[in-house]
PDB file with SEQRES, HELIX, SHEET and CRYST1 records, atoms N, CA, C and O in Angstrom:
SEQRES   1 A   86  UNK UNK UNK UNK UNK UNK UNK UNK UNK UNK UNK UNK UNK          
SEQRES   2 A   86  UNK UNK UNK UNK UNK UNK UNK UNK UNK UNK UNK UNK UNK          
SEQRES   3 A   86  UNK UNK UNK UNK UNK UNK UNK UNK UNK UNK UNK UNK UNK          
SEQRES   4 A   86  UNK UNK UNK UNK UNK UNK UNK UNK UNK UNK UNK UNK UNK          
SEQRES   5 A   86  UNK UNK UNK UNK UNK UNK UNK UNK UNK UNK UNK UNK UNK          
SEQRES   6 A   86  UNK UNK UNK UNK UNK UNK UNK UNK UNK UNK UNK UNK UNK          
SEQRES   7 A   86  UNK UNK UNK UNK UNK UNK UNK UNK                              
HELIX    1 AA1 UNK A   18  UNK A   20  5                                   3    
HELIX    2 AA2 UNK A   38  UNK A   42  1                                   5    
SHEET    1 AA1 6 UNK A   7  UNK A  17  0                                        
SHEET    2 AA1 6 UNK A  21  UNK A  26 -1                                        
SHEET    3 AA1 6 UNK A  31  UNK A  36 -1                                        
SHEET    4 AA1 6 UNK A  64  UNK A  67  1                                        
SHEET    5 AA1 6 UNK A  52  UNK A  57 -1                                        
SHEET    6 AA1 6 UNK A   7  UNK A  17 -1                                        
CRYST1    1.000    1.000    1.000  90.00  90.00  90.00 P 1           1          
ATOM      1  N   UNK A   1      -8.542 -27.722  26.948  1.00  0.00           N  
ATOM      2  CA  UNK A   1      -7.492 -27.442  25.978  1.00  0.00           C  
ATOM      3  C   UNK A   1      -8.075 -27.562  24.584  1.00  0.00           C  
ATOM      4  O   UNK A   1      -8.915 -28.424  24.328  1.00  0.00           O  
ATOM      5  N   UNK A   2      -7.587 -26.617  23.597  1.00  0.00           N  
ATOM      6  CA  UNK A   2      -8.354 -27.018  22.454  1.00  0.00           C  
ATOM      7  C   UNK A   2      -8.016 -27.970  21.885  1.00  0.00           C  
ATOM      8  O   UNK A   2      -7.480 -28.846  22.563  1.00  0.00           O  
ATOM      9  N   UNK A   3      -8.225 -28.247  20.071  1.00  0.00           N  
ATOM     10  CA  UNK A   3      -7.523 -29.290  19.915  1.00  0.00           C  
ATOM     11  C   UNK A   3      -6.535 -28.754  19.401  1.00  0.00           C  
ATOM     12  O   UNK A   3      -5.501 -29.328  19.746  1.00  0.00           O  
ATOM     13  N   UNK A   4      -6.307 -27.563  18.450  1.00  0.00           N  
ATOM     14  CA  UNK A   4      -5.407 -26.774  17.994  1.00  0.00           C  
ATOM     15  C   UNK A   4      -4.815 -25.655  18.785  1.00  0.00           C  
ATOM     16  O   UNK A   4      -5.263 -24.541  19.057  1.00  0.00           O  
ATOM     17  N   UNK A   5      -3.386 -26.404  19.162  1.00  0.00           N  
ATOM     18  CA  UNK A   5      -2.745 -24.934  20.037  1.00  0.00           C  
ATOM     19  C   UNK A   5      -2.525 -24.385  19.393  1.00  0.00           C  
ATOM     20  O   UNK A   5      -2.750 -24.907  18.301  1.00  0.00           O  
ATOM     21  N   UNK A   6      -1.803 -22.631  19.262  1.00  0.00           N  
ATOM     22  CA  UNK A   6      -1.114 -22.102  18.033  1.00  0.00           C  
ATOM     23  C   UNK A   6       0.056 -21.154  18.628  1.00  0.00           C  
ATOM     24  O   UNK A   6      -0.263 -20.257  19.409  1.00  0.00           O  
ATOM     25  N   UNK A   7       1.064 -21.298  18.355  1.00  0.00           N  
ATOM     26  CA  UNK A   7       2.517 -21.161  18.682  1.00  0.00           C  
ATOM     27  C   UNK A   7       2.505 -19.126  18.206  1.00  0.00           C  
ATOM     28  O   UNK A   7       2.167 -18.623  17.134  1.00  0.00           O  
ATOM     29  N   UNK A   8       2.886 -18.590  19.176  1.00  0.00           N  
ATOM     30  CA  UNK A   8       3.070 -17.106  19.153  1.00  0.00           C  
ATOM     31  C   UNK A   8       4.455 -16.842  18.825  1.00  0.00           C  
ATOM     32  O   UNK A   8       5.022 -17.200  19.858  1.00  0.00           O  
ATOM     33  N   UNK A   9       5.469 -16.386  17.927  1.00  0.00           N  
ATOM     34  CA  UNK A   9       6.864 -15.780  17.775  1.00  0.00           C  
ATOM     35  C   UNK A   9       7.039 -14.539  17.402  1.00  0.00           C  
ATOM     36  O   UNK A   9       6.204 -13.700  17.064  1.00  0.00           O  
ATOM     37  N   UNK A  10       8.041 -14.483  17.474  1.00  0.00           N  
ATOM     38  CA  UNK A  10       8.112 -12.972  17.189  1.00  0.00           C  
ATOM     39  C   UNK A  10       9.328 -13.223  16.194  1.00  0.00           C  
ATOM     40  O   UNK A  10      10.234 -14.057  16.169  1.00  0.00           O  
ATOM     41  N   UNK A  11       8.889 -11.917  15.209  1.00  0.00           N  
ATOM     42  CA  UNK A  11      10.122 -11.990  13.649  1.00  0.00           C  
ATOM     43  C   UNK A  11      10.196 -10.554  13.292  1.00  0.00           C  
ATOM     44  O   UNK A  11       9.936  -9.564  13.976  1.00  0.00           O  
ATOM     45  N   UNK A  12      10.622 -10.661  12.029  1.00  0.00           N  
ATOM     46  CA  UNK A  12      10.683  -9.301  11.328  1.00  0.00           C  
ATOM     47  C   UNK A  12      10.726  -9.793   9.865  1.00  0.00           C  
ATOM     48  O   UNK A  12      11.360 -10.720   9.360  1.00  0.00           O  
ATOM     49  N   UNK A  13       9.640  -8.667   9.192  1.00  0.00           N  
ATOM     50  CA  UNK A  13       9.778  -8.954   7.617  1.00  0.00           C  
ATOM     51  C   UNK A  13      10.808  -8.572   7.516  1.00  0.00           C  
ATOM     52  O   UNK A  13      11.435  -7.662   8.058  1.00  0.00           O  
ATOM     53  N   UNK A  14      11.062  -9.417   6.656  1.00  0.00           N  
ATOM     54  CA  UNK A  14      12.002  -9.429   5.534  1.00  0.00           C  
ATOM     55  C   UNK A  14      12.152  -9.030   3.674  1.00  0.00           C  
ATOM     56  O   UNK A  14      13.100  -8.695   2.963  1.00  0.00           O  
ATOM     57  N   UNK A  15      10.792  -9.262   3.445  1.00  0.00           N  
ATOM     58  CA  UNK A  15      10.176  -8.936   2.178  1.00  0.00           C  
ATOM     59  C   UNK A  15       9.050  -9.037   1.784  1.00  0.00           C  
ATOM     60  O   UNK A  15       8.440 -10.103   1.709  1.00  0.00           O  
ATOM     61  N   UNK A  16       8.434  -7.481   1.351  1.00  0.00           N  
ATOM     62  CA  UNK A  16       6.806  -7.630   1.041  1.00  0.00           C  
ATOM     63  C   UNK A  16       6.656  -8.652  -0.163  1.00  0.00           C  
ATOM     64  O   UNK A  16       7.376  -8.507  -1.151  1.00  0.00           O  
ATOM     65  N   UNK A  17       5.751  -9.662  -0.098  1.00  0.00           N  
ATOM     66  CA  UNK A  17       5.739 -10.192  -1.687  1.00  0.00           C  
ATOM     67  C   UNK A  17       4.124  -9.655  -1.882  1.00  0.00           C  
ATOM     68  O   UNK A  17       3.478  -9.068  -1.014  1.00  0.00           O  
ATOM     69  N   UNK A  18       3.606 -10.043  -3.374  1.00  0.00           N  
ATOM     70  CA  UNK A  18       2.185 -10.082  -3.657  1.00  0.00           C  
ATOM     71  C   UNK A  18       1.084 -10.282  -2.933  1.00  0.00           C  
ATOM     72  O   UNK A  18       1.091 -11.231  -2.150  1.00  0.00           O  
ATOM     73  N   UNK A  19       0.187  -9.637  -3.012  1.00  0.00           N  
ATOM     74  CA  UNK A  19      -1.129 -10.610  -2.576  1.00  0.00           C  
ATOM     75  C   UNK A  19      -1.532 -10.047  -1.014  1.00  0.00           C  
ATOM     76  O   UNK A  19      -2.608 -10.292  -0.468  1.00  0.00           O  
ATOM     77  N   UNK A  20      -0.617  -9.377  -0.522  1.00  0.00           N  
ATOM     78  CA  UNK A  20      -0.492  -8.853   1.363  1.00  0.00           C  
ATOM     79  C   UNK A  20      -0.046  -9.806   1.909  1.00  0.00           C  
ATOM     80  O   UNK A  20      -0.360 -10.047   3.075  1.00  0.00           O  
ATOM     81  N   UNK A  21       1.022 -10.798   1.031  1.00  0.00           N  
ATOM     82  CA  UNK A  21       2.598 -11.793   2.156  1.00  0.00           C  
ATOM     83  C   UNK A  21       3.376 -11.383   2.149  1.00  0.00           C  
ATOM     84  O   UNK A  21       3.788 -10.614   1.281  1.00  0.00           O  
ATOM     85  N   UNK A  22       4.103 -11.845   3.462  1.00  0.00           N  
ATOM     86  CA  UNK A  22       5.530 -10.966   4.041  1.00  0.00           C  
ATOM     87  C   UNK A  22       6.447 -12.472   4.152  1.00  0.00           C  
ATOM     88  O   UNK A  22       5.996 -13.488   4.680  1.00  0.00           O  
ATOM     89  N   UNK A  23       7.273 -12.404   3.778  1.00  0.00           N  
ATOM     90  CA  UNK A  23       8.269 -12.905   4.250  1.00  0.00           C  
ATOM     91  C   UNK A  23       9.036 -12.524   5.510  1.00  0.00           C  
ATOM     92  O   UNK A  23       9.808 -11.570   5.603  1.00  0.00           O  
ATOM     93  N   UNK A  24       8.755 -13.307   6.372  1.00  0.00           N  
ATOM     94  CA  UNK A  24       9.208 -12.889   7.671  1.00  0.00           C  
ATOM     95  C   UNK A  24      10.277 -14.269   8.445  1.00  0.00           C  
ATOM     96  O   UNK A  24      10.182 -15.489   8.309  1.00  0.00           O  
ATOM     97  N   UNK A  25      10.995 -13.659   9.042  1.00  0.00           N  
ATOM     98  CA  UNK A  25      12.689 -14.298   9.629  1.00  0.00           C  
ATOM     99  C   UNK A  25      12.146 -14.132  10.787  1.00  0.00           C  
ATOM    100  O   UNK A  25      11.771 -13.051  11.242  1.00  0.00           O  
ATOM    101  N   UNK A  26      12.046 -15.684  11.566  1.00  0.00           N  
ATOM    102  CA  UNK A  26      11.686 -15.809  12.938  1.00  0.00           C  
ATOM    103  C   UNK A  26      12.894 -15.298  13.734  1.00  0.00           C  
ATOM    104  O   UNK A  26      13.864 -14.778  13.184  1.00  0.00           O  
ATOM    105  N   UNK A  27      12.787 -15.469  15.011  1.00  0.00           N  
ATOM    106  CA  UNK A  27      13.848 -15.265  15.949  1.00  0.00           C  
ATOM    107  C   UNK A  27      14.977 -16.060  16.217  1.00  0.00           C  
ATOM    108  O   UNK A  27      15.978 -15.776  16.874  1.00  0.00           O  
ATOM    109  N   UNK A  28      14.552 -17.556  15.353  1.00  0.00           N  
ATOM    110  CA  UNK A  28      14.891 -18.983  15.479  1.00  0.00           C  
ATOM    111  C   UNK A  28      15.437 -19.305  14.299  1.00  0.00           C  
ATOM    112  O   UNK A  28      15.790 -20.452  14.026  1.00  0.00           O  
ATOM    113  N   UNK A  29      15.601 -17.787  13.101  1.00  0.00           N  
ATOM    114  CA  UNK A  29      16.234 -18.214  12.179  1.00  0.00           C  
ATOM    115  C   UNK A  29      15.900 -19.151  11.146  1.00  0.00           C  
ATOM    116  O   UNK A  29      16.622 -19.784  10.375  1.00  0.00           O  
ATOM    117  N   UNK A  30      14.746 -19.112  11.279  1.00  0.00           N  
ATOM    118  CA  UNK A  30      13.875 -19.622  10.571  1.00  0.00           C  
ATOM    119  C   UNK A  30      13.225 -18.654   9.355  1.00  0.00           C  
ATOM    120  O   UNK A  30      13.572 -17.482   9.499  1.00  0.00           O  
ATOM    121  N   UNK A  31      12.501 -18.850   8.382  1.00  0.00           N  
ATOM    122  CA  UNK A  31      11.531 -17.967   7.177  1.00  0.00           C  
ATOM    123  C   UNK A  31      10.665 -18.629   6.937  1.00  0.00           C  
ATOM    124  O   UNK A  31      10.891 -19.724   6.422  1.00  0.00           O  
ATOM    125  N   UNK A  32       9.309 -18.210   7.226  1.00  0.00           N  
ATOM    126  CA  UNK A  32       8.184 -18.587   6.630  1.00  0.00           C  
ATOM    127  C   UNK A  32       7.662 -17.314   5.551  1.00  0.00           C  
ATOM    128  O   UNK A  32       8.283 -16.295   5.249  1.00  0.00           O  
ATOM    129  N   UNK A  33       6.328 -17.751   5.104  1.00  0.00           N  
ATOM    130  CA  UNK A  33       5.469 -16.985   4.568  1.00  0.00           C  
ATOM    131  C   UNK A  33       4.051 -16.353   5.797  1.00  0.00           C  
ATOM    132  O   UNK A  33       3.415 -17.091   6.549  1.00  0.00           O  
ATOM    133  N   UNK A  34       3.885 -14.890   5.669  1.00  0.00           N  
ATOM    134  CA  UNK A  34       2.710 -14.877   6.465  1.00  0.00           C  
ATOM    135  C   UNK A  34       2.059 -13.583   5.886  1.00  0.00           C  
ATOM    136  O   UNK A  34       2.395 -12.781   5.015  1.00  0.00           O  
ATOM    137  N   UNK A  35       1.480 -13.650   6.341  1.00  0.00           N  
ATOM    138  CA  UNK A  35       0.396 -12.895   5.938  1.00  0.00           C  
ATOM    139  C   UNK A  35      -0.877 -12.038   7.257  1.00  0.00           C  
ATOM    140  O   UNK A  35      -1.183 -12.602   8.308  1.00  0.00           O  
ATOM    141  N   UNK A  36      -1.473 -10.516   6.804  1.00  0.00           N  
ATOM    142  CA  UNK A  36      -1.825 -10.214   7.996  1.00  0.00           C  
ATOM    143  C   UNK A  36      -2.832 -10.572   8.123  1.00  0.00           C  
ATOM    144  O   UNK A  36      -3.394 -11.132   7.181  1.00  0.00           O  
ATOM    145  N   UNK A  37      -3.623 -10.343   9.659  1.00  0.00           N  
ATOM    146  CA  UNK A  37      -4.562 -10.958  10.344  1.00  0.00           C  
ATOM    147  C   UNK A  37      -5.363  -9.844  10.071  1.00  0.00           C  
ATOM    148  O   UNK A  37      -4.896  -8.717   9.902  1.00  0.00           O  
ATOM    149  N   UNK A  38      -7.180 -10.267   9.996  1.00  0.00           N  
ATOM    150  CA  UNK A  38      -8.004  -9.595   9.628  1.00  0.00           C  
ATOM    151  C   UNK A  38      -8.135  -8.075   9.887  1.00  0.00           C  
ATOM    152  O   UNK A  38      -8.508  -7.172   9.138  1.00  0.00           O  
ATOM    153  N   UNK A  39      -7.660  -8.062  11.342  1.00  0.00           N  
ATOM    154  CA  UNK A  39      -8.236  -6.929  12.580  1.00  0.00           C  
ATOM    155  C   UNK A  39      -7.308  -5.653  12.043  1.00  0.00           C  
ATOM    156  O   UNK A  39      -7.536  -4.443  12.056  1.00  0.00           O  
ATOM    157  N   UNK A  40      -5.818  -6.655  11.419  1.00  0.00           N  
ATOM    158  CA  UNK A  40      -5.155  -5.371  10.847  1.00  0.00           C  
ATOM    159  C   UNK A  40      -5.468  -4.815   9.637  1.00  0.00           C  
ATOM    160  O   UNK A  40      -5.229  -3.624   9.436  1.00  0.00           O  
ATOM    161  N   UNK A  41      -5.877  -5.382   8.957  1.00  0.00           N  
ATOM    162  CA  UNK A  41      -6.300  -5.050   7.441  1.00  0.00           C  
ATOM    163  C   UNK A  41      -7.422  -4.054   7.853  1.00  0.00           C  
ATOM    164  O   UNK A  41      -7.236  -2.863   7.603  1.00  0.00           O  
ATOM    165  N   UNK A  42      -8.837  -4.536   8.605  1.00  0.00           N  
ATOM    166  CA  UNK A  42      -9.753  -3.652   9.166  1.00  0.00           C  
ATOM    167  C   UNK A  42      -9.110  -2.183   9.374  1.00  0.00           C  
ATOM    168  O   UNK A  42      -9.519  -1.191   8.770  1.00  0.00           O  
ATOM    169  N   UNK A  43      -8.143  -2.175  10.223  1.00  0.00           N  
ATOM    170  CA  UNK A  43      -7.517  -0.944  10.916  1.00  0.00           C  
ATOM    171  C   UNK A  43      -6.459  -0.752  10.063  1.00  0.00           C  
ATOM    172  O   UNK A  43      -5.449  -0.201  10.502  1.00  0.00           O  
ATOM    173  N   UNK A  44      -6.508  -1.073   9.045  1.00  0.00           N  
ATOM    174  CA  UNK A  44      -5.257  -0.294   7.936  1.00  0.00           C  
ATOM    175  C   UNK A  44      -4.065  -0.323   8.745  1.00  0.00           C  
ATOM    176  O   UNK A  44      -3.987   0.683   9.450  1.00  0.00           O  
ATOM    177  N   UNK A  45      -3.247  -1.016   8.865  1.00  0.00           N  
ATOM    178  CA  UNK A  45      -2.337  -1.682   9.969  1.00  0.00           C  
ATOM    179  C   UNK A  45      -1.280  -1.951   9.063  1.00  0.00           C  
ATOM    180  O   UNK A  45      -1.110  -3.073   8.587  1.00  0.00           O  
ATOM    181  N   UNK A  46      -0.272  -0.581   8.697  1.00  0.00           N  
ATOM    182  CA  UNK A  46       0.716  -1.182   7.453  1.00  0.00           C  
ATOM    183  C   UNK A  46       2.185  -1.822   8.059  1.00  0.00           C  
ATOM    184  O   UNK A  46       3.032  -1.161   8.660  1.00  0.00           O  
ATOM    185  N   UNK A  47       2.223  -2.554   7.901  1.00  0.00           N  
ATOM    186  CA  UNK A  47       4.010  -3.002   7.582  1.00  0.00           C  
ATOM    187  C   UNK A  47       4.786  -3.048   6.472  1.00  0.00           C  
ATOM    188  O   UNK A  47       4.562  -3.479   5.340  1.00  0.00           O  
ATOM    189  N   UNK A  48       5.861  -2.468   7.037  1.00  0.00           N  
ATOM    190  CA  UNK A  48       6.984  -2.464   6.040  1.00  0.00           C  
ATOM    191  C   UNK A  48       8.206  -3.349   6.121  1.00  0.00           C  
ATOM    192  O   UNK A  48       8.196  -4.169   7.039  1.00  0.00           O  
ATOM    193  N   UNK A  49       9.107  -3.332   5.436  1.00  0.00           N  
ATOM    194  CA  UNK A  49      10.195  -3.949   5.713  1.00  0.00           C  
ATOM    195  C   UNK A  49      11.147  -3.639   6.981  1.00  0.00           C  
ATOM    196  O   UNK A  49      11.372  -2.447   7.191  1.00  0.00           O  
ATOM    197  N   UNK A  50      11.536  -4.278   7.561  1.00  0.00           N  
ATOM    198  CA  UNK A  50      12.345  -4.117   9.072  1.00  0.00           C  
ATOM    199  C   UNK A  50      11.548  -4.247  10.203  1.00  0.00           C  
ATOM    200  O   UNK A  50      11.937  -4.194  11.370  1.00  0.00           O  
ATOM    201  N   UNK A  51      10.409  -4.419   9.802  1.00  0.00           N  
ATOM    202  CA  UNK A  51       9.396  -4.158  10.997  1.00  0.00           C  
ATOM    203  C   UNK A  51       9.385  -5.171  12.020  1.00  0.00           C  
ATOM    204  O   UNK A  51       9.992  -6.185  11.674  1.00  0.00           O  
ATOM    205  N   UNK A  52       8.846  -5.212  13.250  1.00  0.00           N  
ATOM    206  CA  UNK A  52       9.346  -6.440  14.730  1.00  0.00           C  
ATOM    207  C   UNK A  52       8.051  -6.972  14.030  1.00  0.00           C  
ATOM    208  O   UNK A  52       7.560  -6.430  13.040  1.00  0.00           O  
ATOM    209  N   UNK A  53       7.608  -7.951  14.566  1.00  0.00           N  
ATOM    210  CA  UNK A  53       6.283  -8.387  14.238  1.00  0.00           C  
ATOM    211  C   UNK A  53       5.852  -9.650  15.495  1.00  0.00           C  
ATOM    212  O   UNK A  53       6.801 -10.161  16.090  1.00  0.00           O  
ATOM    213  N   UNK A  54       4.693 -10.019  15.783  1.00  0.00           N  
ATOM    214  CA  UNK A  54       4.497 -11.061  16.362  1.00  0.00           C  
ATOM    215  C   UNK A  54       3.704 -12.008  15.257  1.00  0.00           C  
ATOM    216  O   UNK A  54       2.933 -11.550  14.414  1.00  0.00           O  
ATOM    217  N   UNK A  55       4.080 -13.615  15.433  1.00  0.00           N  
ATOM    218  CA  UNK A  55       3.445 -14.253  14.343  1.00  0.00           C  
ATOM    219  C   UNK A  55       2.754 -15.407  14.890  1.00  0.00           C  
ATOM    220  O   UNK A  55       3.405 -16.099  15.673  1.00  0.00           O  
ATOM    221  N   UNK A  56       1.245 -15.837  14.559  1.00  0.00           N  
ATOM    222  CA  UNK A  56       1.023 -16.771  15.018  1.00  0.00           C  
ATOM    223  C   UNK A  56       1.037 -17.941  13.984  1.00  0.00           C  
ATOM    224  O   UNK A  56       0.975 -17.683  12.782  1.00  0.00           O  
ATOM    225  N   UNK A  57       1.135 -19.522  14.543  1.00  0.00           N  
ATOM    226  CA  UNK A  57       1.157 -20.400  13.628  1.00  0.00           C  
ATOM    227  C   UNK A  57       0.591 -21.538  14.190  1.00  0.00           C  
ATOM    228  O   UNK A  57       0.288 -21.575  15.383  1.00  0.00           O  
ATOM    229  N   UNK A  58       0.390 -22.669  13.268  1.00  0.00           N  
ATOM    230  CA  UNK A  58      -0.399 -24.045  13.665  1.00  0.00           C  
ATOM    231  C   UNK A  58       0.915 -24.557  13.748  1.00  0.00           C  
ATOM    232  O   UNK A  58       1.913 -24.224  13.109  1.00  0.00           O  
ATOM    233  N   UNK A  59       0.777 -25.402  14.614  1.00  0.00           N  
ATOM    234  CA  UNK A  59       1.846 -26.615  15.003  1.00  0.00           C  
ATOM    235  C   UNK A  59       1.960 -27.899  13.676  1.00  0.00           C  
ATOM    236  O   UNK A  59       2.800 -28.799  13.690  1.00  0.00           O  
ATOM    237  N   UNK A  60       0.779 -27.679  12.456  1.00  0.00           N  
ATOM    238  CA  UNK A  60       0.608 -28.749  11.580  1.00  0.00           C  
ATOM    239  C   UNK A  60       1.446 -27.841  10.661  1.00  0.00           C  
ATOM    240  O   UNK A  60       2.362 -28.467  10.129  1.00  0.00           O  
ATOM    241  N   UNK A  61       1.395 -26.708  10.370  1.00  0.00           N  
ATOM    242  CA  UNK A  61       2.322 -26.490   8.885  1.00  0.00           C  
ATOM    243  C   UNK A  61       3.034 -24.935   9.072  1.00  0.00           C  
ATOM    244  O   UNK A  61       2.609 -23.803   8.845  1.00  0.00           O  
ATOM    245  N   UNK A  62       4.384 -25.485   9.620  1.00  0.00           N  
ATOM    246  CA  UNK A  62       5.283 -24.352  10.271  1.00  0.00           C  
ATOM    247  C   UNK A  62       5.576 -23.537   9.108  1.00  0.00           C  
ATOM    248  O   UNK A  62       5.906 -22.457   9.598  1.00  0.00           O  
ATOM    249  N   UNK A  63       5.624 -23.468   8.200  1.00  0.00           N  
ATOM    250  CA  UNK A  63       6.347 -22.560   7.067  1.00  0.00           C  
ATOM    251  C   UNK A  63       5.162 -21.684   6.584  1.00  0.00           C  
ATOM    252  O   UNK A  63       5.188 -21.126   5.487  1.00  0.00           O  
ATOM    253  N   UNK A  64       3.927 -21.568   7.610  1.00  0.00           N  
ATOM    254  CA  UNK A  64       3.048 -20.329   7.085  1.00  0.00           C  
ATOM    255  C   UNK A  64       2.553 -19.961   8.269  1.00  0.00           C  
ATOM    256  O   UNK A  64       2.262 -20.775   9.146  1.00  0.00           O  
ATOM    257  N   UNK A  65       2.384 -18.314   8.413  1.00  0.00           N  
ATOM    258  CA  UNK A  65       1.816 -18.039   9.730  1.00  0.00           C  
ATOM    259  C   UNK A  65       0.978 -17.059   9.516  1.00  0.00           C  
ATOM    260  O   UNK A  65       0.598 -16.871   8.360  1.00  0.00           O  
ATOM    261  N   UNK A  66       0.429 -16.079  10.759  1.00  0.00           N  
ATOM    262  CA  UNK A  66      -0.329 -14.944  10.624  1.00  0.00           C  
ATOM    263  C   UNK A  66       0.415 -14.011  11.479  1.00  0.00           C  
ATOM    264  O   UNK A  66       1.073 -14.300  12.479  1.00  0.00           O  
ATOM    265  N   UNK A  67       0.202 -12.714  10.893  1.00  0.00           N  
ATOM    266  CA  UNK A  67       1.329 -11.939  11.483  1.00  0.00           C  
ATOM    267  C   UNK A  67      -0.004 -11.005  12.357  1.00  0.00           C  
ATOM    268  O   UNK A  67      -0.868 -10.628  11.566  1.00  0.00           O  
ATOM    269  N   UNK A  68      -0.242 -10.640  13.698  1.00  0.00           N  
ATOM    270  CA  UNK A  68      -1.412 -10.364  14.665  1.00  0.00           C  
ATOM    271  C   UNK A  68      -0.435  -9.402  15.408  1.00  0.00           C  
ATOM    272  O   UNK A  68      -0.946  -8.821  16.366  1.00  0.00           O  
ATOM    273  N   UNK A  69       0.677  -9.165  15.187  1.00  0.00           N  
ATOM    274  CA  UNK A  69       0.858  -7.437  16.151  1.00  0.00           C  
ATOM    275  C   UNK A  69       1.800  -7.031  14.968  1.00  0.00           C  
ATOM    276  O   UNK A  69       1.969  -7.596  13.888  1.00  0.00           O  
ATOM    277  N   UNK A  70       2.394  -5.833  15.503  1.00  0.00           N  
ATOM    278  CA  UNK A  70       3.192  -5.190  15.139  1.00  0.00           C  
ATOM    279  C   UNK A  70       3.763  -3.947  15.656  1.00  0.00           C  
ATOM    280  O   UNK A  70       3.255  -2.833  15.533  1.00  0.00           O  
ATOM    281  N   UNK A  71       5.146  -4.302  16.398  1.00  0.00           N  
ATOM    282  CA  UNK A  71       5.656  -3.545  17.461  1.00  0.00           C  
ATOM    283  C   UNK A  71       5.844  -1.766  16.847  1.00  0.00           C  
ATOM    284  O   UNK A  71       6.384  -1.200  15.897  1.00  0.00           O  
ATOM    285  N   UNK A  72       5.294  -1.512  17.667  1.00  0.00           N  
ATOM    286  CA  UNK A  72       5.532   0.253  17.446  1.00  0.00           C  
ATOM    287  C   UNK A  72       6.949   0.412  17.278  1.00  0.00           C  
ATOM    288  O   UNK A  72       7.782  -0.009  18.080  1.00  0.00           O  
ATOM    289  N   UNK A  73       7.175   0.962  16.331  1.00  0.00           N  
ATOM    290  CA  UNK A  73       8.204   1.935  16.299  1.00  0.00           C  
ATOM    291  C   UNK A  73       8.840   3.352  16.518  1.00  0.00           C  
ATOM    292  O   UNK A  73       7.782   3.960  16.356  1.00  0.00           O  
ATOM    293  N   UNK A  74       9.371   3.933  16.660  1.00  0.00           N  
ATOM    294  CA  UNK A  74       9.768   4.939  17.394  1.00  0.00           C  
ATOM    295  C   UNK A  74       9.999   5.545  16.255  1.00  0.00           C  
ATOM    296  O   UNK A  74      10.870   5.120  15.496  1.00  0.00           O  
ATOM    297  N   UNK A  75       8.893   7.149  15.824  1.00  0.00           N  
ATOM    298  CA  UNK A  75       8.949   7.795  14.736  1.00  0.00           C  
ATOM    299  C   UNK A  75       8.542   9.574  14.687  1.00  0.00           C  
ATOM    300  O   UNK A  75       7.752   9.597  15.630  1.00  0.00           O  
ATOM    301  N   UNK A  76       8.577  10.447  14.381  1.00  0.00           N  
ATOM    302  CA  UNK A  76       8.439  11.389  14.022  1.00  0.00           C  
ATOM    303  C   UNK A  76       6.563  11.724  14.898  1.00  0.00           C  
ATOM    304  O   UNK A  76       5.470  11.171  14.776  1.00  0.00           O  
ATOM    305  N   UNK A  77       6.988  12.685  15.576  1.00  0.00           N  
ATOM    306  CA  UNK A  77       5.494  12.727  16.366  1.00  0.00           C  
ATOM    307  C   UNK A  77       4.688  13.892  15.396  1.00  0.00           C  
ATOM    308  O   UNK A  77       4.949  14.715  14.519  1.00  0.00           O  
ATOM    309  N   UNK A  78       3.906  13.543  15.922  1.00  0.00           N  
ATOM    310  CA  UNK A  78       2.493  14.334  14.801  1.00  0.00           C  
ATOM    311  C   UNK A  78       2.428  13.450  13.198  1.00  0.00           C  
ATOM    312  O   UNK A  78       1.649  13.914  12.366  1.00  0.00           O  
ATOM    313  N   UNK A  79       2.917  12.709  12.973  1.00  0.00           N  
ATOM    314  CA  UNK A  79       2.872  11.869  11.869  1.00  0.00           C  
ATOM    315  C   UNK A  79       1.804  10.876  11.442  1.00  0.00           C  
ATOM    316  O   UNK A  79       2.023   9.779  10.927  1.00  0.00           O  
ATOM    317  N   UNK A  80       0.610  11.411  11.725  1.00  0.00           N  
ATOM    318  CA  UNK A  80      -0.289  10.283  11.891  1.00  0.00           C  
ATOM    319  C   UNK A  80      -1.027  10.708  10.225  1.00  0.00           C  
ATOM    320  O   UNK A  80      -0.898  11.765   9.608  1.00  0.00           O  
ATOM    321  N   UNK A  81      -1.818   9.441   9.820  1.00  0.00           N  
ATOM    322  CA  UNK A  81      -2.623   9.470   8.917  1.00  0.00           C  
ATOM    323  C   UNK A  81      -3.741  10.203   8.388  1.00  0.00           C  
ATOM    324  O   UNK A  81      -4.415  10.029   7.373  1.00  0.00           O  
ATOM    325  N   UNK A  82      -3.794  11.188   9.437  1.00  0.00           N  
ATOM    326  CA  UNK A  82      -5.388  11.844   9.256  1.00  0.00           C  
ATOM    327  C   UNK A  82      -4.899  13.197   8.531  1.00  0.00           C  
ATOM    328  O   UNK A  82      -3.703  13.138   8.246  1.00  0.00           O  
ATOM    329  N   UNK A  83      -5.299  13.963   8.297  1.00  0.00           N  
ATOM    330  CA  UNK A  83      -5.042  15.358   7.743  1.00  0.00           C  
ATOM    331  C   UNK A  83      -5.704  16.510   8.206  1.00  0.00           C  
ATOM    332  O   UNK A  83      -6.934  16.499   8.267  1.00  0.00           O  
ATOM    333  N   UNK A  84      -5.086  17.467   8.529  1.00  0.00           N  
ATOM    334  CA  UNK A  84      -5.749  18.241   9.371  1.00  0.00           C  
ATOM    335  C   UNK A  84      -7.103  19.370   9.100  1.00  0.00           C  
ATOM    336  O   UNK A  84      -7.232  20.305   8.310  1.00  0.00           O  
ATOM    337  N   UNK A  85      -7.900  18.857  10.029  1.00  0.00           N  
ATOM    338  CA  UNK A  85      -9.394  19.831   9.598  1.00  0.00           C  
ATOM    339  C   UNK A  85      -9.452  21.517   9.133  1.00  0.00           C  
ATOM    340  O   UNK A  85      -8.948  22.486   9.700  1.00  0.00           O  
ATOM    341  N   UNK A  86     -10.068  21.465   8.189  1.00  0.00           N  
ATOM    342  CA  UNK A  86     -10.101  23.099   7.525  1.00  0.00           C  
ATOM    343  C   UNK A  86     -11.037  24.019   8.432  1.00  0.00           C  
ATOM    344  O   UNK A  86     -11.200  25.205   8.145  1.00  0.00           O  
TER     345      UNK A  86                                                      
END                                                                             
């Protein structure tokens, strides 16, 4: 076991603030501050407001987390980021 477990929830922002933090509303009715996880920033991984999210956190300081998924949403097909080759 490690020594640090880290607690998985699931939320939804609530409000982009500065800096790449989200204010995000747990399931539990709760609000922390979080912010995204590396792999998404790498992969340009945007969230917006309303979005589902999964959040991870330390059991030592609940009011900040990392936000590591972000549930697909159901949107307009062919809508992707790339632009089409000439």
């Amino acid at each position: 076991m490690a020594k640090e477990e880290l607690l998985v929830l699931n939320g939804q922002i609530q409000e982009i603030l500065p800096d790449g933090r989200f204010r995000v509303s747990l399931e539990n009715d709760h609000s922390i501050i979080a912010y995204t996880a590396g792999r998404m920033r790498r992969f340009r991984i945007r969230s917006v407001v309303g979005d589902a999210v999964q959040v991870e956190m330390s059991p030592y300081d609940l009011g900040k987390g990392r936000i590591i998924y972000r549930e697909r949403t159901p949107g307009p097909v062919g809508a992707g980021g790339r632009r089409p080759r000439r």
